[in-house]
C-alpha positions in Angstrom: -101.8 -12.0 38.3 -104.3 -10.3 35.7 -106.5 -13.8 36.3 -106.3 -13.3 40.0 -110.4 -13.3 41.3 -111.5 -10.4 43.3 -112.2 -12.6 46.3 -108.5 -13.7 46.1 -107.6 -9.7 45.9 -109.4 -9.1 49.0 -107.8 -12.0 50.9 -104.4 -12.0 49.8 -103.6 -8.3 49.4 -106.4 -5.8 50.5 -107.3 -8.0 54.0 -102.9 -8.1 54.6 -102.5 -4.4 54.7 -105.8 -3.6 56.8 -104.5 -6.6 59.4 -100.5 -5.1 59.1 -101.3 -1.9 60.0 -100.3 -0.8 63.8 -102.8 -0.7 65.5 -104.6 -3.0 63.0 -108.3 -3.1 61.8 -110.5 -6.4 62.8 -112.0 -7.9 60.4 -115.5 -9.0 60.6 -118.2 -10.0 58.4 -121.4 -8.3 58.4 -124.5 -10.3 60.2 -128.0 -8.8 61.4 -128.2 -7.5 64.7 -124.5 -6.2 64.9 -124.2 -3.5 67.1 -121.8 -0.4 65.5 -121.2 0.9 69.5 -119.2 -2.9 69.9 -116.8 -1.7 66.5 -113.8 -0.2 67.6 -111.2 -0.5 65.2 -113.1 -2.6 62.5 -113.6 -3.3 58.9 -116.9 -4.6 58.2 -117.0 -6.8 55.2 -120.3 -6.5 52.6 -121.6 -3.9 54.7 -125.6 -2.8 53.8 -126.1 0.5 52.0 -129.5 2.2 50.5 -127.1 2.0 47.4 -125.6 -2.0 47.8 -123.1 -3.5 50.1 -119.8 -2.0 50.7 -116.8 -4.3 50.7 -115.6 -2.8 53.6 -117.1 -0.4 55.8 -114.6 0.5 58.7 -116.0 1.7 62.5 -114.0 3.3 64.8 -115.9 3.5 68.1 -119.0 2.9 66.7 -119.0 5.3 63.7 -118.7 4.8 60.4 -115.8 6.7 59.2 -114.1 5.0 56.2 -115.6 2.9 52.8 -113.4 0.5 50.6 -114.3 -0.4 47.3 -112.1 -3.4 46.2 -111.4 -5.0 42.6 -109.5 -7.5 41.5 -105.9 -6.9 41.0 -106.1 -6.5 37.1 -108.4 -3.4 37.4 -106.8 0.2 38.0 -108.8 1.5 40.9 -108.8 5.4 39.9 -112.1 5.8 39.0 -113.6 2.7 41.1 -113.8 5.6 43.3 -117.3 6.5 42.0 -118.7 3.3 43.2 -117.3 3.9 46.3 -118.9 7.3 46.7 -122.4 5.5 45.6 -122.1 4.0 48.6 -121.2 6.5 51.1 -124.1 8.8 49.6 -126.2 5.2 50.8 -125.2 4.5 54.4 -128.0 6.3 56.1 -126.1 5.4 59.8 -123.0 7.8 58.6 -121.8 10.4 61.0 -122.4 13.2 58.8 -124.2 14.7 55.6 -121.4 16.8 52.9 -123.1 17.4 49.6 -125.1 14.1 50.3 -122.3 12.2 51.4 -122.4 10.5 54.5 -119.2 8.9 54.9 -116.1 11.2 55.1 -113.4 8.9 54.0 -113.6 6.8 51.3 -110.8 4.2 49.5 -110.6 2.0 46.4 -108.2 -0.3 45.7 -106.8 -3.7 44.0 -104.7 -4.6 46.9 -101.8 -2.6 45.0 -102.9 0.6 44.5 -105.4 2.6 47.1 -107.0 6.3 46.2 -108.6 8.2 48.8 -111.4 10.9 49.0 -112.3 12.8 51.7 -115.9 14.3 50.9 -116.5 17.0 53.7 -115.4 19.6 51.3 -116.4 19.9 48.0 -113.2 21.3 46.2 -111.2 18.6 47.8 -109.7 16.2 44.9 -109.2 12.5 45.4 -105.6 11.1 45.4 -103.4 8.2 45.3 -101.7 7.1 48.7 -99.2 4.6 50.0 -101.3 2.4 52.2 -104.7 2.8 54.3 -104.7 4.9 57.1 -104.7 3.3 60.5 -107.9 3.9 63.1 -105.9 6.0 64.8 -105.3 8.3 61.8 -109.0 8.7 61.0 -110.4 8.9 64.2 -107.7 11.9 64.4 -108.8 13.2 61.2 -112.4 13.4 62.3 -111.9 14.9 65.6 -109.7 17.8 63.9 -113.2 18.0 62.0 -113.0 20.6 58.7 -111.6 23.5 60.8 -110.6 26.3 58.2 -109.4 28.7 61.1 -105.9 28.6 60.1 -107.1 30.4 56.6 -108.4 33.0 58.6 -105.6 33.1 60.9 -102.9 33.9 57.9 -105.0 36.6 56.4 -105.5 38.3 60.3 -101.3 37.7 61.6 -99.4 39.6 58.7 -95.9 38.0 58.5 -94.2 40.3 60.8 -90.9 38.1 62.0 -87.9 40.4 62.5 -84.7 39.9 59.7 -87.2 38.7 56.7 -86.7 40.0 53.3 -89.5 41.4 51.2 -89.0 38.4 49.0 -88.8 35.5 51.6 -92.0 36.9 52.9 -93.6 36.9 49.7 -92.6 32.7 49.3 -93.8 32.2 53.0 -96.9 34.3 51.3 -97.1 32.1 47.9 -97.4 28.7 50.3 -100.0 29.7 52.7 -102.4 30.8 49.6 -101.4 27.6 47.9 -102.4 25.8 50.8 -105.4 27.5 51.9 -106.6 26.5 48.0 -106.2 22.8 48.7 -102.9 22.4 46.9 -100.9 19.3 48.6 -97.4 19.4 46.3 -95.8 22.7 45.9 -92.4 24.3 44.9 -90.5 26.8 45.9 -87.2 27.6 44.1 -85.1 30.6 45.3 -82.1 30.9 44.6 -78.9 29.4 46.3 -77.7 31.8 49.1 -81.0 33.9 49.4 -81.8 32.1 52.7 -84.3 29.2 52.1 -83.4 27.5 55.7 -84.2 30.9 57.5 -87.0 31.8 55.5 -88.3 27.7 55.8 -88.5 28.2 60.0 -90.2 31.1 59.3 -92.9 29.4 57.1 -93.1 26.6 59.5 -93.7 28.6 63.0 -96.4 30.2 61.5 -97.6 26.5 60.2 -97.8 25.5 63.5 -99.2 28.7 65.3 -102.1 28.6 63.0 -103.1 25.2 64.0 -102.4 24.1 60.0 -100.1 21.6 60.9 -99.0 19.4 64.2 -96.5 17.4 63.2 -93.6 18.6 60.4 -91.1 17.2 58.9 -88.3 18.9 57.3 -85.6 16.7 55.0 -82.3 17.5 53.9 -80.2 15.4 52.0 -76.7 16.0 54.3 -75.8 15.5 58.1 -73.9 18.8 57.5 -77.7 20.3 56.3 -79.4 18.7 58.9 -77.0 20.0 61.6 -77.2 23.5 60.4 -81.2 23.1 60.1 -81.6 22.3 63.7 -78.7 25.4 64.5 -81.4 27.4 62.6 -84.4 26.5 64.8 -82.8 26.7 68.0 -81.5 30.4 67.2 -84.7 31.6 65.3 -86.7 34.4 67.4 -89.9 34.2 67.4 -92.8 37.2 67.2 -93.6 36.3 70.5 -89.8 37.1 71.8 -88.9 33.7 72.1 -86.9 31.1 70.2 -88.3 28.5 68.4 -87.7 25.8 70.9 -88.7 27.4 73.8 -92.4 27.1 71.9 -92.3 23.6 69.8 -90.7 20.5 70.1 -87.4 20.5 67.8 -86.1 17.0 67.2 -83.6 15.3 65.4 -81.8 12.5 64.2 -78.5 11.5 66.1 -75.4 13.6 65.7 -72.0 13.1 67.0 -70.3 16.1 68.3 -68.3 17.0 65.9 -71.6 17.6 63.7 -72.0 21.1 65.5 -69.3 24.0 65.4 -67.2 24.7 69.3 -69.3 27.9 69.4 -72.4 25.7 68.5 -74.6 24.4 71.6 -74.4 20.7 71.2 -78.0 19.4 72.6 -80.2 18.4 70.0 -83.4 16.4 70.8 -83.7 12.9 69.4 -86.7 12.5 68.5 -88.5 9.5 70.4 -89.0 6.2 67.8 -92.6 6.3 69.0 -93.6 9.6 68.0 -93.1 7.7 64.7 -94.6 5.0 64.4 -97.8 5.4 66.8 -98.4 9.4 66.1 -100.7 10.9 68.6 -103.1 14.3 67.9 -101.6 16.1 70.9 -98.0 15.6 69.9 -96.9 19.2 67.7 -93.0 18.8 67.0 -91.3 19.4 63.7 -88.4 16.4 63.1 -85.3 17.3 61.2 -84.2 14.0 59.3 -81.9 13.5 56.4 -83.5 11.8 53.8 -81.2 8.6 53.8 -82.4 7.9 57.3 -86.0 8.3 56.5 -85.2 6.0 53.6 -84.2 3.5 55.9 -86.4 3.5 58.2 -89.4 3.2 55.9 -88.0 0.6 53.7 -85.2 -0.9 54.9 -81.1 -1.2 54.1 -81.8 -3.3 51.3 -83.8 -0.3 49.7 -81.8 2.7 50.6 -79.3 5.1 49.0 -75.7 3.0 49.0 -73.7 4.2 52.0 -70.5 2.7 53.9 -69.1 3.6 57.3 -66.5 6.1 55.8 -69.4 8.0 54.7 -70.3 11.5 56.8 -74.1 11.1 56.0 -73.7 7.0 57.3 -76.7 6.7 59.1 -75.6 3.4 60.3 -77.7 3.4 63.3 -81.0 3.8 61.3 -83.4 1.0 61.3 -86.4 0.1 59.7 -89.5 1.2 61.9 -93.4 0.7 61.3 -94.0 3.9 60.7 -97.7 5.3 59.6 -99.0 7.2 56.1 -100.3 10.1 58.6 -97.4 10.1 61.0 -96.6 13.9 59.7 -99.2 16.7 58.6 -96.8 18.5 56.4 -93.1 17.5 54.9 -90.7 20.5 54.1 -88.2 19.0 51.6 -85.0 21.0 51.2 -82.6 20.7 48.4 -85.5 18.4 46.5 -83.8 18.5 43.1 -81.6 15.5 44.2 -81.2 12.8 42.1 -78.2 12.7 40.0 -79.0 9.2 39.2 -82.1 7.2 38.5 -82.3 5.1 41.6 -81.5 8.5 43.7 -84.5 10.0 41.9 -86.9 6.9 42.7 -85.8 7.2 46.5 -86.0 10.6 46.9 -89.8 10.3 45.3 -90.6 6.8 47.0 -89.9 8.7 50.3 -92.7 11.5 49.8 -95.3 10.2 48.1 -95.1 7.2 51.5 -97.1 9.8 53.7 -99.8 11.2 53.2 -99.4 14.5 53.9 -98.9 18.0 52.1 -95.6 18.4 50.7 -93.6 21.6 50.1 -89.7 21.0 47.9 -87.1 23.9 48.6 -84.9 23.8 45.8 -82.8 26.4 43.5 -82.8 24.3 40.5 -86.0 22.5 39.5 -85.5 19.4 37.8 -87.7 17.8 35.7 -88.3 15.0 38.0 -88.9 17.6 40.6 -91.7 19.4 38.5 -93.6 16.2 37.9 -93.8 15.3 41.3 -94.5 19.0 43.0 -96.7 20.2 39.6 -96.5 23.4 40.5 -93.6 26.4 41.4 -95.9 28.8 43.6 -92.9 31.1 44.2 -89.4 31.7 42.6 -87.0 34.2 43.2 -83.9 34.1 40.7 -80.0 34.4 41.0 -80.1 37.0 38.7 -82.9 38.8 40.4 -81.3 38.4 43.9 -77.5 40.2 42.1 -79.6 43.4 40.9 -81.8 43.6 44.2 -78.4 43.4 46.1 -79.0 40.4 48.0 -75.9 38.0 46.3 -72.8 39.2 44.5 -72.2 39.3 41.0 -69.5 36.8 39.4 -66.9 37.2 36.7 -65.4 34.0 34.7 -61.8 33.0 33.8 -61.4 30.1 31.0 -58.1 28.3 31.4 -57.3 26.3 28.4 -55.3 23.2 28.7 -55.0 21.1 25.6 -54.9 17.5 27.7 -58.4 18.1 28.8 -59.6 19.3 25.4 -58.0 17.2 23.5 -56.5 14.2 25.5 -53.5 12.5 25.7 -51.1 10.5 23.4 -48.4 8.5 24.7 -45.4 7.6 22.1 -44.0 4.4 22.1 -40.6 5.1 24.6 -42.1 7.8 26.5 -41.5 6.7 30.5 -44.5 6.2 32.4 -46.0 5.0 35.7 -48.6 2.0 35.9 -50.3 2.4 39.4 -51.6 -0.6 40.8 -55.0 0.3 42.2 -56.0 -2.2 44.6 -52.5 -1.5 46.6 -50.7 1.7 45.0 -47.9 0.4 44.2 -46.3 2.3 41.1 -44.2 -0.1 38.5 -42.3 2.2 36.3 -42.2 1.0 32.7 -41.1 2.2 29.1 -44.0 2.2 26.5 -43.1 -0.4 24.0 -46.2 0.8 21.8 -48.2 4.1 21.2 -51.4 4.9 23.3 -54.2 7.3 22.4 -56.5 8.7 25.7 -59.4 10.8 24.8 -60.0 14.0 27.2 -63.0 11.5 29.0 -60.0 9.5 29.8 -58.1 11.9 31.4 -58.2 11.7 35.5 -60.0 8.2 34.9 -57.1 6.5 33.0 -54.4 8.2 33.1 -53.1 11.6 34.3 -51.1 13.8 33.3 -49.5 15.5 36.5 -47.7 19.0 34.5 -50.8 19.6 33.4 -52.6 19.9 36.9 -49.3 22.0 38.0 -49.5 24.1 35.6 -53.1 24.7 36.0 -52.7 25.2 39.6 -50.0 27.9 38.9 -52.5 29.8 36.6 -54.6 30.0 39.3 -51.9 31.1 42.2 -51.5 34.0 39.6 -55.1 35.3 40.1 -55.0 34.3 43.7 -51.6 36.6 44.1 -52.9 39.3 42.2 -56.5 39.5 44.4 -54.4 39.4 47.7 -52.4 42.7 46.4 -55.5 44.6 45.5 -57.6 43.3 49.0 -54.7 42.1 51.3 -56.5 38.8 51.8 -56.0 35.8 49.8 -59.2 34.4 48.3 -61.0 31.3 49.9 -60.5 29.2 47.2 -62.9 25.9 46.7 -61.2 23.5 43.8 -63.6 20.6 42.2 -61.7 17.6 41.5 -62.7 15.0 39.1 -62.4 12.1 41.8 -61.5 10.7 45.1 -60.5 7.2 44.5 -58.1 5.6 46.4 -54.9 5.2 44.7 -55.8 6.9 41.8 -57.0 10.0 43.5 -57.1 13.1 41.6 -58.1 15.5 44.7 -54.9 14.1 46.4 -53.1 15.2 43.6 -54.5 18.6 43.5 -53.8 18.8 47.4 -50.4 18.3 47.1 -49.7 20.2 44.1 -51.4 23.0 45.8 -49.4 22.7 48.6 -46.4 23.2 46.5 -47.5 25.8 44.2 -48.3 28.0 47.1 -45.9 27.1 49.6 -47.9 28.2 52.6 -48.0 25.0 54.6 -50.1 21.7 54.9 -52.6 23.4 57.3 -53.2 25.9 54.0 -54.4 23.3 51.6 -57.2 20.9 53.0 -59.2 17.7 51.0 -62.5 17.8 52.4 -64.6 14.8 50.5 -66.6 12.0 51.5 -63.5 9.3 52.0 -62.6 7.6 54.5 -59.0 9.2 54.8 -61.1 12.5 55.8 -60.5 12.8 59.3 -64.5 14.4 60.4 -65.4 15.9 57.0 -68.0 18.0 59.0 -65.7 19.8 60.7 -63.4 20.3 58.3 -66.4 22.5 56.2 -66.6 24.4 59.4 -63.3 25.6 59.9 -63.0 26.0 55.9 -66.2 28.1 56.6 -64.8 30.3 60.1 -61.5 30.3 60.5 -58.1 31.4 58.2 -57.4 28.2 57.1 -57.9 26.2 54.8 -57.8 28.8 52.4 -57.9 26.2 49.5 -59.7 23.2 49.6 -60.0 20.3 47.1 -63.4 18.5 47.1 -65.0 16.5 44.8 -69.0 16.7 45.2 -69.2 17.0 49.5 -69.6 20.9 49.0 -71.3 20.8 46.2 -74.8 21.3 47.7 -76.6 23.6 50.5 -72.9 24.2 52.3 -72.7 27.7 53.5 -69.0 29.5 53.4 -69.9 32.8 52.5 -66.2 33.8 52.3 -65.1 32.2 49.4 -64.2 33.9 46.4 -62.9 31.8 43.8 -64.5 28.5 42.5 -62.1 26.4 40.4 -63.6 23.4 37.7 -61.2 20.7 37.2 -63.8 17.7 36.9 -66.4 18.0 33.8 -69.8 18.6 34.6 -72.9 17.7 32.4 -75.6 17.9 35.1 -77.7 21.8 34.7 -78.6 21.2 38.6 -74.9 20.4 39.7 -73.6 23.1 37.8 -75.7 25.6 39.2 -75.2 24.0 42.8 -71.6 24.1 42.6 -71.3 27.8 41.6 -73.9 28.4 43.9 -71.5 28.0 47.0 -69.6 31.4 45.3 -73.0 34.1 45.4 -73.6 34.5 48.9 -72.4 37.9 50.4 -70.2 38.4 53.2 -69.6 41.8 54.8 -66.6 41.3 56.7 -64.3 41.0 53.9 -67.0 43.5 51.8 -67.3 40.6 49.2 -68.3 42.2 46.2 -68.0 39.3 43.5 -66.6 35.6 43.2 -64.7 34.0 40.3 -65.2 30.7 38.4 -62.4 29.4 36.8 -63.2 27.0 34.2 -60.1 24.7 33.0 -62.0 23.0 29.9 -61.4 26.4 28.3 -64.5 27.9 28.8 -66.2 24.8 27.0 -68.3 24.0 30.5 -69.4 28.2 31.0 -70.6 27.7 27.1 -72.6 24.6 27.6 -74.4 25.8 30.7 -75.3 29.8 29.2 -78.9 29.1 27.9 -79.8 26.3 30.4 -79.4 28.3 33.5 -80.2 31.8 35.4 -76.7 31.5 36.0 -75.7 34.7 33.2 -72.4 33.8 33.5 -70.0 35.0 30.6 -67.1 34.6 29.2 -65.0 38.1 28.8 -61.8 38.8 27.1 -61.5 42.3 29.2 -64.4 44.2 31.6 -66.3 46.7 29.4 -65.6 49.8 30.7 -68.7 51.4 32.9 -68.2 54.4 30.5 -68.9 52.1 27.8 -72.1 50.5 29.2 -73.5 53.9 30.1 -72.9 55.3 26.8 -74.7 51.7 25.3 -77.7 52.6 27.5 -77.8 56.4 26.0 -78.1 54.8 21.8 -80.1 52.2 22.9 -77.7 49.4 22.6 -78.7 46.3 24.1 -80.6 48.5 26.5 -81.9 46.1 28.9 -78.9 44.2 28.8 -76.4 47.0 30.0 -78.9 48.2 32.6 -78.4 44.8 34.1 -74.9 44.9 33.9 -74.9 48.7 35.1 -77.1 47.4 38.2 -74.6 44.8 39.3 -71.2 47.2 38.6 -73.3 49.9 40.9 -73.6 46.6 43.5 -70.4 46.0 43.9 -69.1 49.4 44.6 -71.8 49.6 47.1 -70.5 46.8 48.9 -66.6 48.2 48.6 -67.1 51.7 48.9 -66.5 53.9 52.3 -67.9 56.4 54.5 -65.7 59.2 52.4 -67.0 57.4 49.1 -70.5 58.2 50.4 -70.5 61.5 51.1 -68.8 62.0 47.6 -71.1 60.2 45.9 -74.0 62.7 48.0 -73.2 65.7 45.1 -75.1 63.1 42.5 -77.2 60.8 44.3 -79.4 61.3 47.4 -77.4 60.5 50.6 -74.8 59.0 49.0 -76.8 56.0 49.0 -75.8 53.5 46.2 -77.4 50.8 47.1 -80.9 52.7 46.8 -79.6 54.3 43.5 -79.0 50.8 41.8 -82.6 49.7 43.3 -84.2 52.2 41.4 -82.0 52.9 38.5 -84.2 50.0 36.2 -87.5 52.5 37.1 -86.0 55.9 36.7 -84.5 55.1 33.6 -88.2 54.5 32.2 -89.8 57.2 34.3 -87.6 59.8 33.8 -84.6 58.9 31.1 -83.5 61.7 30.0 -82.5 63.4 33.7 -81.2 60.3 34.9 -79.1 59.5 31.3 -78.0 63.5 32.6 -76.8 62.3 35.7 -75.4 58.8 34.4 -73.2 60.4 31.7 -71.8 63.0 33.6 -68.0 62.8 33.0 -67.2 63.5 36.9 -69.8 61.0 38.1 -68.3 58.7 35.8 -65.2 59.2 37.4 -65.9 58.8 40.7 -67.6 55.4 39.8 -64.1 54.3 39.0 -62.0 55.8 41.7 -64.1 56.2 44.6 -62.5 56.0 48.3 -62.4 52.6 49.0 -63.2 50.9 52.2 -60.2 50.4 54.1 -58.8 47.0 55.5 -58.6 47.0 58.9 -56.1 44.8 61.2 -56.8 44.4 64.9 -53.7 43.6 67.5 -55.7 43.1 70.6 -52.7 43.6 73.2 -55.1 42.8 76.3 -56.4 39.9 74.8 -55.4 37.0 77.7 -55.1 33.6 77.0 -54.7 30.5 79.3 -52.8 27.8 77.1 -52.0 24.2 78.7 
């Protein structure tokens, strides 16, 4: 292949993906006398410049809009750029004159690789893309001409949409800047539960009312996520008083019913296959795909992520389609940190760098594979950031030590056991004629051991028992099980152990996991999410990522993690705050006694710690006052004033008015970090006054309340 002659390059590889492309360039060989006005869609070969022939000059009706510089397949083609700029600077029948250049789009290639420059601006930087764009694509390109308007446009239309927080405004703020400089891969990472869907519609209207962008597309990496992406758009309110969709196209992939919630309007728009593969300019829509279909339809089942019917993502009906490099402006991925394995990783990046288009990635955990694709975080807002500002809920953790997970299993020779067959279930039950050693990697794989996980389960039923006597609600409870295989399934132990343990009925305990034996995983999630039960519900990685059940108060580990981004994702699905039950914290349990919580403390924003017993608040005041650990305890003073703002009543309030203004804790807590270097010594006054301190401890609490709605009526049939 290194041998391979230029002329052969051209032919075989460079001339195939001109001729491929729908619709395709014709290509012709330069002669004297051709007329440009008879070249429509063409790519004139050794075409005459003041500075040599190009090797491709391409026409669409009649101007000169494109240059390829070609090499043979052994050459990289980066810089081969230059010559191709020689020659745009030398074709005196170009359209246009930028900074002596008067081509405006400009290629090199080897037949494998292709880099693209558009010269009308000056500060714009020449990049690698996936293919050549069509005739259509740059005879769109040229019409929407170097219109800067939507620069303007941001800087004159402050972001003024109704239920923002200052720090979703701020990302919204981060990318339009980014933008406006030329940047084409950016990051945002905010936190898990701090509202990157709502604050992504946000960002995208104003994408589209500033002219910025026409066509979007916004990837998740679940049905569940894509379901509750389109739910978004359709209920978002626009500045102009109307919702999203009664102003831009919103289209989707195809759901089933059962994707969408009873109280959920079930009538999303599918989006047409040809607004994909033959884009038009006056088409504006944004497309809400998961990234598995998009995967498919770009390259095929051969090339996608491994899926099978049982699977709730399945996009079985996904085909490959034709589709374009320019078919979308801008591409919004959400939860972009996927890829917990290598080919996952590969897909996820062979998918965006296809089109050629900017690119923003939504993610709470940046990987490193995410950071050398997007370069660049332009905005990040922090769990721990997001606890002292009020906007998730602090979290305590539990270890639970059990010495078959630390330190594995041995089986003496005698000892009764059972020797599952795992292709049917069947279960021989044998006598050991010989010792066996399992190591604690072993355990759930190759054997289990099922006291242990009853035991474990009755540890936690402890805490559960003792949260539902001080709240009078038992805590939504989300259990990660180390796996779902069939026969050998831990999470179907776990079920029916908890079913067991807390005796409350099937209907109480619910698996909710990609398997086939899941009768509509997506619903499930949804009632887990809205109605009293589940309660419990054993999962193994389906709920890991982007599901919202703001309820939930108590996260259990029973499978080992060693992934940062999973970690954080799974105890992500704990922070997010919920008023109607005044959540003030969630729990982790960790059952590899505390050996997961340890691994993860320095790697994550997660400050999660291990505590024998809750320092008293007296205590952390008084640390403050000698300066011990200052910053530290001013953190951890911020949060405990957080979660009594969030439990506290209307009589707490007005008690809490003799020391603070209006009672207002939440206020209080926002400026605490200030006062205490503005003005120490008063505040220090106030924080160590022994009946303040009191009434941080045994303030009026909100009460409970318990509706009996006797003229409720009902028609059952």
């Amino acid at each position: 292949m290194l041998d391979e002659l230029e002329w052969k390059t051209r032919k075989e590889r460079i001339d195939k993906k001109l001729t491929a492309l729908k619709p395709a360039w014709e290509i012709v060989k330069f002669k004297e006398g051709l007329d440009p006005a008879t070249l429509q869609r063409h790519a004139v070969t050794e075409y005459p410049t003041a500075n040599g022939p190009a090797d491709y000059a391409l026409f669409v009706k009649g101007k000169l809009l494109g240059i390829i510089e070609a090499k043979k397949v052994g050459v990289g083609p980066q810089n081969v750029l230059e010559q191709a700029k020689r020659y745009a600077r030398g074709a005196q029948d170009g359209p246009g004159n930028w900074n002596d250049y008067r081509v405006p789009f400009i290629y090199s290639s080897n037949g494998e690789q292709v880099f693209h420059l558009d010269t009308r601006k000056e500060q714009n930087l020449s990049r690698q893309i996936a293919n050549f764009h069509t005739p259509d694509a740059l005879e769109e390109r040229w019409n929407r001409g170097l219109d800067s308007s939507h620069s303007e446009w941001f800087k004159s239309h402050p972001i003024e949409i109704a239920g923002l927080r200052p720090y979703q405004k701020k990302a919204i703020s981060s990318v339009e800047s980014a933008i406006t400089q030329g940047k084409r891969e950016l990051l945002i990472a905010m936190a898990t539960g701090t509202g990157k869907t709502f604050t992504t519609v946000a960002q995208i209207h104003r994408l589209l009312e500033s002219g910025m962008a026409k066509r979007v597309l916004f990837l998740v990496d679940r049905r569940a996520l894509a379901a509750q992406a389109v739910t978004a758009f359709n209920a978002f309110n626009t500045p102009g008083g109307n919702k999203f969709t009664q102003e831009y196209d919103v289209f989707s992939q195809r759901f089933h019913r059962e994707d969408f919630g009873n109280d959920q309007p079930y009538n999303p728009k599918v989006l047409p296959g040809s607004y994909l593969t033959v884009p038009q300019a006056k088409h504006t829509f944004v497309y809400v795909s998961t990234i598995q279909r998009m995967c498919v339809n770009l390259f095929g089942w051969e090339n996608a992520f491994p899926q099978d019917g049982g699977d709730p993502d399945d996009e079985g009906d996904a085909e490959r389609l034709d589709i374009p490099i320019h078919a979308f402006d801008i591409i919004i991925a959400d939860e972009c940190h996927r890829g917990y394995t290598a080919k996952d990783t590969a897909l996820w990046r062979q998918v965006l760098e296809y089109f050629d288009a900017i690119k923003i990635g939504l993610t709470a955990t940046p990987a490193s594979h995410t950071m050398a694709f997007f370069k660049e975080v332009v905005y990040r807002y922090g769990t721990e950031q997001a606890i002292l500002e009020g906007y998730l809920v602090d979290y305590e953790a539990v270890k639970i030590k059990s010495d078959v997970r630390i330190k594995g299993v041995f089986l003496k020779e005698g000892e009764n056991v059972g020797i599952v067959d795992t292709e049917t279930g069947r279960v021989l039950y044998d006598t050991l004629e010989d010792e066996r050693e399992f190591a604690s990697t072993d355990i759930e794989q190759k054997i289990t051991a099922p006291e242990s996980n009853q035991k474990i389960i009755a540890e936690i039923a402890k805490y559960a028992s003792k949260h539902e006597e001080e709240t009078g609600r038992f805590p939504k409870t989300l259990i990660f099980a180390a796996n779902d295989l069939p026969h050998t399934s831990h999470a179907d132990q776990l079920v029916q152990l908890c079913r067991e343990v807390f005796n409350r009925g099937d209907d109480f305990v619910q698996k909710i996991t990609g398997s086939p034996s899941v009768d509509r995983p997506l619903q499930r999630i949804r009632e887990f999410r809205n109605r009293p039960n589940p309660k419990v519900v054993v999962t193994r990685d389906m709920l890991s990522t982007g599901v919202d059940i703001p309820c939930l108060e108590f996260i259990v580990f029973l499978r080992p993690v060693k992934s940062r981004i999973l970690w954080v994702q799974m105890l992500g699905r704990g922070t997010r705050l919920c008023p109607d039950i005044n959540k003030s914290k969630f729990t982790v349990f960790d059952c590899f006694d505390g050996t997961l919580i340890e691994y993860f403390k320095e790697t994550t924003d997660f400050a999660v710690s291990l505590q024998k017993e809750t320092v008293p608040i007296s205590r952390v005041i008084e640390n403050i006052y000698q300066n011990i650990d200052r910053d530290f305890n001013i953190r951890v003073l911020v949060k405990r004033l957080r979660r009594i703002e969030k439990d506290m009543s209307g009589e707490a309030r007005e008690k809490f008015s003799a020391y603070i203004k209006d009672g207002d804790m939440g206020k209080f807590a926002s400026e605490l970090t200030e006062k205490l270097k503005t003005d120490f010594t008063e505040t220090m006054k106030l924080l160590r006054d022994k009946a303040f301190q009191d009434l941080l401890i045994n303030y009026p609490r909100a009460k409970r309340n318990f509706i009996i709605g006797y003229d409720v009526r009902d028609e059952v049939t």
